[in-house]
N, C-alpha and C positions, 0 to 999 in steps of 0.2 A: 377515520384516521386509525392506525395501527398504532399499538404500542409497544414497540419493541422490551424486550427480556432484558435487562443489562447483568451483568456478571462482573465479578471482578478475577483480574488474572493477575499472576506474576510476570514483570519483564524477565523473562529467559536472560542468563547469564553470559556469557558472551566466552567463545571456546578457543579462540585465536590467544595466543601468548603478546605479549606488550609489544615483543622486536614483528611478531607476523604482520600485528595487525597495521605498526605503521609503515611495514615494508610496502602493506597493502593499498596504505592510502597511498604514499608516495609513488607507488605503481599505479593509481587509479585516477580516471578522468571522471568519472561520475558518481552520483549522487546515489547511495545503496541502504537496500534495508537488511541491517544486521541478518547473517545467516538464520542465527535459533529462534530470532520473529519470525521469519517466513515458515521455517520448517511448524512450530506453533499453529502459523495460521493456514499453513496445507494441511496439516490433521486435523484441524477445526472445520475444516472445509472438504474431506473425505477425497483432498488430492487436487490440486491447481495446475492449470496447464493454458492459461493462457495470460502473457504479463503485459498489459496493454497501457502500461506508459513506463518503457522501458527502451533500452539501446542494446544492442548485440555484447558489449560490455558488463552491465551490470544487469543484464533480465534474470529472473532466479526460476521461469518454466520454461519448458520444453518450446512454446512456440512465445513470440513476443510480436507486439504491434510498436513502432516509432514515430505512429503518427493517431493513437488512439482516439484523439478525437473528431479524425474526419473516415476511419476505417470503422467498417462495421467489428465489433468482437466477437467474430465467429471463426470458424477456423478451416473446418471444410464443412457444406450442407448438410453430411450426416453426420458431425460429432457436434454435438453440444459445448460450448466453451466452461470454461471452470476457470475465473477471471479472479487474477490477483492485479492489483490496483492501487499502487504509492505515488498519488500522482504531486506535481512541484502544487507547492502547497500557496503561491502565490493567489491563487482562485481557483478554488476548487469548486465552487459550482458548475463550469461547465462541463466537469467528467461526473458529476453526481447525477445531473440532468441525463446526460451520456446512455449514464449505467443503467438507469428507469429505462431511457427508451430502451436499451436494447434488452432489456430483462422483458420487456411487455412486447416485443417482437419476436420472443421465443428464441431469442441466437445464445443465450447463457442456460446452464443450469445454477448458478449460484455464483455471485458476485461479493467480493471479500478487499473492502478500502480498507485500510491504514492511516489514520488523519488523527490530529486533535482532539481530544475532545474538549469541548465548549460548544455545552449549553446556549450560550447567549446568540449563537451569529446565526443567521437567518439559514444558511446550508445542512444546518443541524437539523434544525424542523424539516426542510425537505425529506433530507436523508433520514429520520425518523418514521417518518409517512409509509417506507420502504422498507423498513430494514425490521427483520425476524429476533436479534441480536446482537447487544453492542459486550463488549468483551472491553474491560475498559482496563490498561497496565495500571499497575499501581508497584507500590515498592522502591522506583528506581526510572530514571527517564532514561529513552530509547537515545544509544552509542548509537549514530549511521555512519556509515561506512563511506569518507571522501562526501565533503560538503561544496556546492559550487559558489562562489561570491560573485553575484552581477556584477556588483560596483566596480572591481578593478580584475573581472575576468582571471580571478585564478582559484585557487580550490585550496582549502583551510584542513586544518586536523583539528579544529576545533570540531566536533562535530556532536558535541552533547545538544538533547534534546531541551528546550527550556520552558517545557511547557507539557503538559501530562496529552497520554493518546489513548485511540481506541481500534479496536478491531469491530469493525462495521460489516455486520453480515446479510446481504439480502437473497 
């Protein structure tokens, strides 16, 4: 078993003014990771280009997958995928499972979740087994951008994070 490096980071600060950013949700159907997290975690990641659970609205690389857990995370045969990965946080073991496989089939150079962290839930130890370094926010819980509500199908501005996260790097 590996044992991943943990670090601790600052939440990046959020650069949108109060009127943009709820003009932004008000104009948005999906569920987003704050801009200056992702730019954070493309430089942690020496540049991401592929957003494999993402929608043509809120993907934040150049190519995205809509259906990431039944598409392989490759992008064309000779380019290596550079995989950013916020996926709905409902079960996230089956993109973690996902990730392993396609990291051990050679289709990634380097895979970068976005998730919780806790310690306690079984997905962790998985994702541990795997991962080189956990980058854990501290300071301030992750703003995301337009939250969706199963329950009555519409999308909140509530969208403070309520529970501390990590940047998962395999």
């Amino acid at each position: 078993m590996q044992n991943p490096c943990i670090r601790l980071l600052t939440v990046p600060k959020e650069t949108l003014t109060r009127e943009q950013y709820n003009k932004h949700i008000e104009d948005s159907d999906s569920f987003e990771t704050p801009p200056e997290l992702f730019k954070l975690a493309d430089e942690l990641a020496g540049g991401l280009n592929l957003d494999v659970a993402a929608c043509w609205e809120n993907t934040r690389c150049i190519y995205h997958l809509t259906d990431g857990l039944r598409s392989p995370w490759l992008i064309y045969s000779d380019i290596k995928s550079r995989v950013w990965c916020n996926p709905p946080y409902g079960d996230v073991t089956p993109w973690i499972k996902k990730g392993i496989s396609e990291k051990e089939k050679g289709n990634t150079v380097i895979i970068v979740y976005l998730l919780r962290f806790d310690p306690s839930t079984i997905w962790f130890n998985l994702l541990c087994k795997h991962t080189r370094i956990i980058y854990v926010l501290t300071e301030r819980r992750i703003r995301f951008v337009g939250r969706f509500t199963k329950s009555n199908g519409t999308y909140s501005k509530n969208t403070s994070s309520t529970y501390p996260h990590a940047l998962y790097i395999l």
